[in-house]
N, C-alpha and C positions, 0 to 999 in steps of 0.2 A: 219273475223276469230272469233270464237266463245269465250268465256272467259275460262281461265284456272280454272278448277274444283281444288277444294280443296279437300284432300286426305281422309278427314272425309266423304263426302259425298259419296265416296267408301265403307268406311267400314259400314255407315250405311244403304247402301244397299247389305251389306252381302245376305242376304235371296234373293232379285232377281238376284244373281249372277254377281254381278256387280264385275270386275277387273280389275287394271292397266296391259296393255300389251303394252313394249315399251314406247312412250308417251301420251297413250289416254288411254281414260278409255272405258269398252265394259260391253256392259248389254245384257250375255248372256244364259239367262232363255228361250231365244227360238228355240236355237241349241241343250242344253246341253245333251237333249233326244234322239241327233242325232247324238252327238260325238261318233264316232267309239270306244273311250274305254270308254266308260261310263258314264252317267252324275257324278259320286261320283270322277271325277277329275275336275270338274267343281266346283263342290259341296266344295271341298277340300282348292283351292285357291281363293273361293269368297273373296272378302271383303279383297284382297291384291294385292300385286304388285308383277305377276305370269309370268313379263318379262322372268327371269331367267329357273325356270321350261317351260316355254313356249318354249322357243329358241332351249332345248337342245333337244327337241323331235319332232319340225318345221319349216322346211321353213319360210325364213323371209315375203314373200307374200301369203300366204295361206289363209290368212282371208280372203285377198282381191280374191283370186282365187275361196273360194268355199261359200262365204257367197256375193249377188250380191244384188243389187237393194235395194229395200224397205225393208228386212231384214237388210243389210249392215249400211241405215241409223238407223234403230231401232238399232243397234246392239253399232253402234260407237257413246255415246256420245256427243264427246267433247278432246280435250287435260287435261292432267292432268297439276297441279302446280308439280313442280318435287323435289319444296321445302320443302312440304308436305307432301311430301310421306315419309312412314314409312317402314323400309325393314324388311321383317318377317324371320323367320324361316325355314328353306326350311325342307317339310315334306317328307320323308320315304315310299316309294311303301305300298300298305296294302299287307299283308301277307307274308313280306320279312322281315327277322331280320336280321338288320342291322350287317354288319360283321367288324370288328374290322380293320381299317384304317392300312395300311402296313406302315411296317418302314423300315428304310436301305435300301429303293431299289438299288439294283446293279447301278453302273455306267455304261451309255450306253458304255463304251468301255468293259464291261466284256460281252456284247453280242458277241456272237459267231456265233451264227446260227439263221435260223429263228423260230425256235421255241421257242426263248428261251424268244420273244417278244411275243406268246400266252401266254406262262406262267406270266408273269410280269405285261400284259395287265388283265389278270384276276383278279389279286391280287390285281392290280389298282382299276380297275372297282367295284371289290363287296366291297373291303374295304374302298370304295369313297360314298355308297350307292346308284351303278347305276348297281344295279341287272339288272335291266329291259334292261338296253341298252346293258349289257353282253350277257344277253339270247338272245337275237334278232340277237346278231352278230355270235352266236356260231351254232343256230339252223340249225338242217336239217329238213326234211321231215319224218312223221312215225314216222319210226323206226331209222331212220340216216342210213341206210343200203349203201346210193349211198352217204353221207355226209363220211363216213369211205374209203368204195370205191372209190372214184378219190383219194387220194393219195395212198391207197393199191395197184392200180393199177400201177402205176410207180416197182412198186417191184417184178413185174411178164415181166419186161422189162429191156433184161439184154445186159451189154456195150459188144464190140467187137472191142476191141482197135487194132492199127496199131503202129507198133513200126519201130525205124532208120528212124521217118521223122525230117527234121530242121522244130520245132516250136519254134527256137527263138523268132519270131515276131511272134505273134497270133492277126488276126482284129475278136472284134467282132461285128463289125458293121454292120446296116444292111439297106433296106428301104421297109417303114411299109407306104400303100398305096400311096408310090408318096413323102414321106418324109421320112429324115435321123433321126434316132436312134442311141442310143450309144450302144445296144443290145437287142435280139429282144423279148423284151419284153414291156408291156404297162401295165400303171395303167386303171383297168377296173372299172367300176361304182358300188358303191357302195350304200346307200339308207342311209341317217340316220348319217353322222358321226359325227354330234354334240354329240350322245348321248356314245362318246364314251372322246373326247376333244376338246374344247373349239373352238379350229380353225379347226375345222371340216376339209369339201375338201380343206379351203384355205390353209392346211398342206398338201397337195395331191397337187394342183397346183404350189407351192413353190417346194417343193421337185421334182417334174416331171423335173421341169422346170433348177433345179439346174442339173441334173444327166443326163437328153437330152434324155428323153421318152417320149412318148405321155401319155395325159391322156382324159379318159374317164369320163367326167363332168355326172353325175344324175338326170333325171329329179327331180326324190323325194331325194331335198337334203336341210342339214341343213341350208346352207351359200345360199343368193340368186343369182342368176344369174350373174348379175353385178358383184356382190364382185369377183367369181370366175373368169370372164375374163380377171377382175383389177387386179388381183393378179398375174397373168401372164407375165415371163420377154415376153422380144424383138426377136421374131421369133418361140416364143413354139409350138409346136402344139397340139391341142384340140378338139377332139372328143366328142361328143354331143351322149347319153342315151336315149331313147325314148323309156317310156313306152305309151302308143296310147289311150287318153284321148276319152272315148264315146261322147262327145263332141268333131267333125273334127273341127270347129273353132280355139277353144285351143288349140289343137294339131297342125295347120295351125301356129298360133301365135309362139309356143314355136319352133316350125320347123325353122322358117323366121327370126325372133329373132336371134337363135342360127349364123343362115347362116350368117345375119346381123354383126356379131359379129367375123367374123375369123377363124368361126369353120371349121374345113376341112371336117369332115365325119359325117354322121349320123347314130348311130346303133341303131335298131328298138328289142325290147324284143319281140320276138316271140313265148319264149315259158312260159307263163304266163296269161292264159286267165283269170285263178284265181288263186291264189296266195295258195304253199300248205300247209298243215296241219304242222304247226310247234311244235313243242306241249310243247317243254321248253319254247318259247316265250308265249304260252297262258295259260299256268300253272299260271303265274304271273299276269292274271288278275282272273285265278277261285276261289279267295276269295272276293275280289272285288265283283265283281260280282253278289257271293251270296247273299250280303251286300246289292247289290244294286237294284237288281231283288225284294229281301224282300220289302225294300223302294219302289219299284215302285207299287206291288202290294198291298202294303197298302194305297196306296196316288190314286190308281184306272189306274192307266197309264198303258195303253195295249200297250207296247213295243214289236217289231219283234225281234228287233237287237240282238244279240246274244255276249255280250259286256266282254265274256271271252275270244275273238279270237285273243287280243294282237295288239303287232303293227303293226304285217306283215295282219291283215285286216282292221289295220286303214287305210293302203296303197293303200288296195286294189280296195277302192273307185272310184280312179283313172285312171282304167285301161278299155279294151271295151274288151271282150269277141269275140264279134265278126271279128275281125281282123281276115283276111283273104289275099291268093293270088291275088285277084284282086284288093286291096287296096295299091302295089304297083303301079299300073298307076298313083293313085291318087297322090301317093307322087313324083312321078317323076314330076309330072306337079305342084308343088308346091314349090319345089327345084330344085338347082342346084349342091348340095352338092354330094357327095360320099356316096350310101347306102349299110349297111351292115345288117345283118340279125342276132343276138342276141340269139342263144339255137335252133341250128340245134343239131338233133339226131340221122341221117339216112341217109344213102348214096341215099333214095331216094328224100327226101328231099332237100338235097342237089343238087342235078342234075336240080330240079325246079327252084331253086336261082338263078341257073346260065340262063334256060333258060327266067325266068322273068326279066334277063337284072339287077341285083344287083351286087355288085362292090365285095363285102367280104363274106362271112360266120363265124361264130364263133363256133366251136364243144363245146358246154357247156350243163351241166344239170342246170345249176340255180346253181352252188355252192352245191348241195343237199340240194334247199330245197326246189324241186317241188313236183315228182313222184318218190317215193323211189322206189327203184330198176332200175332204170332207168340206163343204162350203162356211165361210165365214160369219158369223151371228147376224153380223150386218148385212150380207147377202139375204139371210135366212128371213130377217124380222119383215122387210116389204111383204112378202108373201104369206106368213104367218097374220097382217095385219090385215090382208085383203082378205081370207078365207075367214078371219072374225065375220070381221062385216060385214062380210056375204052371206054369214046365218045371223047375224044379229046379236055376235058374242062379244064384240067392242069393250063393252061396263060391265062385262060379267067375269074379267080376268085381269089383271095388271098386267105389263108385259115386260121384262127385263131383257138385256142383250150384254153381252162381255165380250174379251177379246180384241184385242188389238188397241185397244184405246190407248191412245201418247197424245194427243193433243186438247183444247177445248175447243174447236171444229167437228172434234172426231164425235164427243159428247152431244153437240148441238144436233150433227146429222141422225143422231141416233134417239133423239126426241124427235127431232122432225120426220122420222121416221114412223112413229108412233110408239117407243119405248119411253116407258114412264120411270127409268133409270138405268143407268150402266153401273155395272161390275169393273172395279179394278181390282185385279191378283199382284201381276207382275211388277206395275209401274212403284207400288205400297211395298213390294217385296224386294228391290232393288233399294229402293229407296230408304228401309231398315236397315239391307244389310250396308249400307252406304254411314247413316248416317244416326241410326236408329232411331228411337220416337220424334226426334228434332227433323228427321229427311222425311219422317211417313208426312209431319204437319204440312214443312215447305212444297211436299209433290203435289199435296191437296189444294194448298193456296195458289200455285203455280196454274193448276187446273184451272181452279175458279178463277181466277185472274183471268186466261186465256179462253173462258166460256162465257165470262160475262163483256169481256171487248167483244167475240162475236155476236152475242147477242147484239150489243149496240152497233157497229156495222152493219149487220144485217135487216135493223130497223126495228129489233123484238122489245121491247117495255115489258114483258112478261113469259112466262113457260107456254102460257097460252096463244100469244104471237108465232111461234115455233111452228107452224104446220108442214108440210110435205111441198106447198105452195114456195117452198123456201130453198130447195134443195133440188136437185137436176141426179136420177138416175139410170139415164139412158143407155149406159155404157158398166153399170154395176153388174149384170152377169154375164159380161164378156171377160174373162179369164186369159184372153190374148188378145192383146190390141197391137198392129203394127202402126209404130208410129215414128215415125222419120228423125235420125241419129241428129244432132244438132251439134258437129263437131267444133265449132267454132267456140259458141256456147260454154262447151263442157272443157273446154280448151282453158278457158278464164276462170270456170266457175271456180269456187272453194267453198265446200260444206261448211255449213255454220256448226261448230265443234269447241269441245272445251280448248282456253289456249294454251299454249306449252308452257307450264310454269318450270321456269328453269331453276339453276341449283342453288341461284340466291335467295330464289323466296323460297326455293323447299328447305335452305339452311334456315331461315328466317323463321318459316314455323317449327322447324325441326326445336331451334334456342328454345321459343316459348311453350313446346309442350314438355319438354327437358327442364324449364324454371318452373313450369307449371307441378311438375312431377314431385319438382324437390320440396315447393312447400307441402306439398301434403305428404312428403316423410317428414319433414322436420313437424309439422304439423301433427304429431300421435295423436290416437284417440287416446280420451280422457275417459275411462268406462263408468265414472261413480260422475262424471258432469254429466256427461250423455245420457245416461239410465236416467237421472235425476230432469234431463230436459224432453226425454222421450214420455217419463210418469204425467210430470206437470201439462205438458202440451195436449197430452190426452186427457188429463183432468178438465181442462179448461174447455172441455168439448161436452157434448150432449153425450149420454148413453149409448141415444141410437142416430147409429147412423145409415147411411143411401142403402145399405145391404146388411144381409145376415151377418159375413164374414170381418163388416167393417165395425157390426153392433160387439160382435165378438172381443175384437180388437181391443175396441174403449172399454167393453166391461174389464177387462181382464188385467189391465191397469188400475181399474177400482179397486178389481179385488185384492191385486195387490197390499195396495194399501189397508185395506183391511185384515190382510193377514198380520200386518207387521201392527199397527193399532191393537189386534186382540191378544197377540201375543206380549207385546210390553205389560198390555193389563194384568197378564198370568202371573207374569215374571215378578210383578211387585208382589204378588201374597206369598213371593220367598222372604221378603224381607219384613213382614209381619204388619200390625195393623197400623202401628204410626206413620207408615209410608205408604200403605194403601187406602186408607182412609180421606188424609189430602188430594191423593190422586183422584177416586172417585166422584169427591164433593165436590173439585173440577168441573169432573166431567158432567157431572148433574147436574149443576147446577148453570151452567151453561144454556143460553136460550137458544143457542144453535146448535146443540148436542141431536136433537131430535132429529133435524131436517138432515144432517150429516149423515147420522147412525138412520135413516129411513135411505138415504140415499146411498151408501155404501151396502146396503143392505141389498138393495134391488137392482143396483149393479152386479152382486155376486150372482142374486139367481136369476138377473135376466141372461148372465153368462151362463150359467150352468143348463136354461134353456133354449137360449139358443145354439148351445156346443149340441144337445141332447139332437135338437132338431136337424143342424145339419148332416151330426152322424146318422141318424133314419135315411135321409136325402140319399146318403153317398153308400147307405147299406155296411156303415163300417159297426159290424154288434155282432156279429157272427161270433168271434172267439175272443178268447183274452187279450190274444195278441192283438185282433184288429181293435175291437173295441175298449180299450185302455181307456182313454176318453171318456168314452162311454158309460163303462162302468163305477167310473171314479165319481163323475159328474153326479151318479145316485146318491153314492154315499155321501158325499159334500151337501146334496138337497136335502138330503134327511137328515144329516149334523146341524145343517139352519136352519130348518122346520122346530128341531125339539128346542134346539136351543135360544131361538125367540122365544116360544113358548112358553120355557122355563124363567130369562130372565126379563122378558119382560109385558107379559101377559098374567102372568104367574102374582095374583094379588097378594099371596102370604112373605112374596121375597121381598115386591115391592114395598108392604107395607113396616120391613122390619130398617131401623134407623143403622143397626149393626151389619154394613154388608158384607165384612170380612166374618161373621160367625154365620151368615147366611150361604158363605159359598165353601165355608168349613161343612157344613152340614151337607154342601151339595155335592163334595168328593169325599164324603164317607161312602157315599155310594157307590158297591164296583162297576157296574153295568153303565151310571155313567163315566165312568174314569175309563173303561175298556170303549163306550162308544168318544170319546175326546182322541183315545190311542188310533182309533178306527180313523177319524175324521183327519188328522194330522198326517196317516199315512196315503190319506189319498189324496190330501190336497199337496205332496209333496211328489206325488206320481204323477197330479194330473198336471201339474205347474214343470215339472222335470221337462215332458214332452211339450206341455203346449206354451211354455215361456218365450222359446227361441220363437216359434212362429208370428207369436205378437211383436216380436221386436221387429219380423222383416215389415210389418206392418205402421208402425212408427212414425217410416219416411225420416230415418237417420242413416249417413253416411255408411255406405257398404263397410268401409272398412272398422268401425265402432259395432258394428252387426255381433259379430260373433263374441266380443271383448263384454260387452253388455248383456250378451243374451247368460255368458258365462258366470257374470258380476251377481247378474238376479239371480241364477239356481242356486249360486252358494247362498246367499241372502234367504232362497228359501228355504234351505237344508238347514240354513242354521232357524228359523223361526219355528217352521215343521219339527225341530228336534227339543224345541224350548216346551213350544206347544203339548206337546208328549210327554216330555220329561215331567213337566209341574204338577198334573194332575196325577200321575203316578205317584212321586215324592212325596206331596202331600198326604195321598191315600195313605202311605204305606208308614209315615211315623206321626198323620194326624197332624194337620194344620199348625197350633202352637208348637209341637214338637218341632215343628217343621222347621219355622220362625226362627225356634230359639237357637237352634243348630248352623243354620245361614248366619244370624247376630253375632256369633260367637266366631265363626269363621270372620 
């Protein structure tokens, strides 16, 4: 492992681009011509620690996905010293003036509606200075023509209620490809929601998972892969996003991964060969730009790239144009999952879906923001469901629809329609960046709330009540309706809208997040209470748990404790037999010794297997570098393998009453004394890197995070170096010598 860089040598290589990202440093002067928005965001966080700006606009593996081989090494350094690092200033988009940070936000209970989380989310975002990740979220296509349109559409779609039925009990439940929902709705994929708050999808995964929805995971997302399946209780279910990488390999990988991983379904973006003209998102790099186009053709750099096209074509890298009907065979023979098709527009297209053998369709325009003018999902799905049924394809496809949905009317019509669930992006994305995992729950509850009063108005006892019988669309593809100005009316009216909290209550909450703030400084973390509440809390848990990543987690606290257990026992044959002796007849003679030392045991190597297994999953074994893990996790399995073996299957050690002359005898041997050396330094490698990751796992206070994760690697350096040292020591002047030398001191 290479030596930790000191943070100066960062900054003074400011000019060739050099940055801290995460914990390494990147010298990237030979990308930065090629980053999709421009080198003057390279340019911008040279010569700092660009973590933070980094994270909120990428995927945690991106480097690694789109910078490969001999670039990759040019590119990565080194580890940084993280003691040295200096944290800068976080800069301000160019051409965006900064807008004045919101005060008194409303209390999530004064949410009423779902709207009232785009309003709140805006005020968030631009007075946070994350213009860029506003416009990205907000943009349509054009003109916004089809971005206005799927929810104007809803309003040309009128109820046809049944009255004198008992809707005492009302279910809204329903089943969304083969699995239960608590109402038929799903979180659909979103791109990007770090750049809205901080726990990006992992507030999408929580919340789904709380409220009993599916959700639909992103390829292109903030949080990486892992995180979001970790983050998932016990039975959720999860849907998998597929935009279709021009590289089939990657696309192969992210497929088998997903499937690997518990996902039920795969939904393939279909209607995206490029990605469309968003023009609020790209506004926000046209000064940029000009900036930087000047700078390029002054320095002589004949650039293609066109680096005012925002984020929606930094995305669009990513994607294969060519995607085609025939590249469902392909996918079928590369999965087993559930495929659904991602921005059907056309009852004839849809008719193909079904006869190419895919599981679902989705009536969606991209949210509006592909082909402006493009018709509304809910325009689309009537005719979609009539050319089913006019071949007899009704039961041979599920049908989904998205897009514009803000109400629980909107939901109802769109069952009544014959969609057997809606997609929400925006109202779940609004409502993160508002309020994060706590705004995704309340938009859902908010829904259901206002889908299940419509049901009971409307006279439905069930999903099955819902038919077409219920709903009036006479007037759904009329796109212009003249309908007589009602000036009187509008004269009075007043939109139902969030109310103006004035400066008393926004003083009012201002006090208590300000008192709120100061107990938790005065409140420090405690790192040897917290370590010590994060070990036990995990002790007090099964092995295994809902997933690989969370079976990891708990083992890994086991093993802990077994590291620091075997190494005290080492530690006492310094001080000779009258103190090892007592110790052992302890432990042996103890009737819970067995169930303890069997259960510590197989906590280590169900870690060691399941770390082995998810490195294969995530393909991290290529090199030393990537597979650190990996290869440590061997040598650990085969230091437990001999060493059961030896102490205690081994019926000559068992049988001798002296075990201090038995384990004199066992480090006369160098080959074991050299494999204890081996074992000690990997389980201080593999514990160095994967310590910190178990503690974000924990579920202890962010701010004890890093104070804890610090607390256990000393804890391990110093066991790891005990562990090493005794077996050497002893080898080298012989057990008694040993003894009497330690006595003496």
């Amino acid at each position: 492992m290479s030596e930790a860089m000191d943070f100066k040598l960062v900054q003074e290589n400011k000019s060739n681009s050099w940055m801290v990202i995460g914990d390494h440093v990147y010298d990237l002067s030979r990308f930065k011509h090629e980053h999709p928005g421009g080198p003057q965001y390279i340019e911008d966080h040279a010569g700092t620690d660009a973590t933070e700006a980094f994270m909120e606009a990428h995927p945690v593996d991106i480097i690694d996905r789109t910078i490969t081989g001999e670039n990759l090494m040019f590119a990565k350094k080194g580890p940084v010293d993280k003691k040295t690092v200096v944290k800068g200033e976080k800069k301000p988009l160019h051409g965006a003036a900064p807008v004045a940070p919101v005060e008194g936000k409303p209390p999530l209970e004064a949410v009423i509606n779902v709207f009232d989380f785009e309003k709140i989310a805006q005020v968030e975002m631009l007075g946070n200075n994350k213009r860029e990740g506003w416009d990205y979220y907000s943009s349509g296509g054009d003109d916004e023509l089809t971005l206005r349109e799927n929810h104007n559409a809803f309003h040309r779609i009128w109820m046809k209620p049944r009255v004198m039925v008992n809707v005492k009990e009302v279910d809204t439940r329903t089943s969304i490809l083969g699995t239960q929902s608590s109402f038929p709705v799903y979180l659909s994929a979103v791109a990007m929601c770090g750049l809205g708050h901080e726990d990006g999808e992992l507030a999408w995964v929580r919340a789904a998972g709380v409220k009993k929805v599916p959700f639909m995971m992103p390829s292109l997302a903030s949080t990486g892969f892992a995180d979001m399946c970790g983050a998932r209780i016990e039975g959720q279910v999860l849907y998998f996003q597929l935009y279709v990488n021009p590289n089939r390999e990657v696309a192969k990988r992210m497929v088998q991964t997903a499937e690997a991983a518990g996902v039920q379904t795969l939904f393939i973006t279909c209607d995206a060969p490029q990605l469309g003209n968003r023009e609020k998102d790209r506004r926000n790099k046209a000064t940029k730009a000009a900036a930087v186009q000047t700078k390029e053709s002054a320095a002589g750099v004949n650039s293609t790239r066109d680096a005012s096209q925002g984020v929606s074509k930094a995305l669009s890298s990513f994607i294969d144009p060519a995607l085609c009907w025939d590249d469902l065979k392909w996918f079928r023979s590369i999965t087993n999952m559930k495929i659904c098709l991602k921005g059907i527009q056309c009852a004839e297209d849809a008719l193909l879906a079904v006869e190419h053998g895919v599981d679902g369709i989705v009536c969606s325009n991209h949210g509006g923001r592909q082909l402006d003018t493009a018709r509304s999902g809910v325009e689309v799905l009537p005719e979609v469901m009539g050319a089913l049924r006019e071949k007899g394809y009704e039961n041979q496809i599920e049908v989904f629809v998205d897009g514009g949905v803000r109400r629980g009317t909107d939901v109802f019509k769109c069952i009544a329609l014959g969609a057997k669930a809606v997609g929400l992006g925006r109202p779940a994305l609004y409502a993160m960046a508002a309020y994060g995992q706590a705004g995704v729950e309340k938009m859902l509850d908010l829904l259901r709330a206002e889908f299940e009063m419509a049901m009971r108005l409307s006279g439905c006892r069930s999903l099955a009540d819902i038919t077409s019988q219920r709903v009036i669309i006479d007037n759904l593809k009329d796109h212009i309706a003249m309908v007589p100005q009602d000036n009187l009316y509008n004269g009075v009216y007043i939109p139902p809208g969030l109310p103006d909290y004035g400066k008393a209550v926004a003083a009012a909450v201002r006090a208590d997040i300000e008192a709120e703030m100061a107990k938790k400084e005065d409140a420090a973390p405690n790192a040897a209470v917290d370590l010590a509440k994060g070990l036990f809390s995990t002790l007090g848990k099964t092995i295994f748990g809902a997933n690989a990543t969370t079976t990891l987690m708990r083992s890994a606290a086991m093993f802990i404790f077994f590291l620091f257990a075997h190494t005290f026992s080492n530690a006492l044959l310094l001080v000779g037999p009258e103190a090892y002796h007592p110790w052992v007849a302890m432990i042996h003679n103890n009737p819970l010794r067995p169930v303890i030392e069997m259960y510590l045991g197989l906590a280590t190597v169900v870690h060691a297997v399941v770390g082995l297994y998810l490195t294969v999953i995530y393909g991290r074994y290529s090199s030393l570098k990537t597979g650190k893990l990996f290869f440590s996790s061997l040598v650990i399995l085969g230091f437990l393998l001999q060493h059961v073996m030896t102490f205690r299957f081994d019926d000559a050690f068992n049988a001798k009453a002296d075990k201090f002359a038995s384990i004199q005898k066992h480090f006369d041997d160098t080959e074991e004394v050299g494999l204890y050396v081996l074992a000690a330094a990997a389980i201080g490698y593999h514990l160095h890197y994967g310590w910190p990751k178990a503690v974000r796992k924990m579920g202890l206070p962010t701010a004890s995070q890093e104070p804890v994760a610090a607390l256990g690697q000393a804890l391990v350096y110093a066991s790891c170096s005990v562990m090493a040292f005794v077996p050497v020591y002893l080898h080298t002047l012989g057990v008694p010598a040993a003894a009497a030398t330690v006595s003496e001191l």
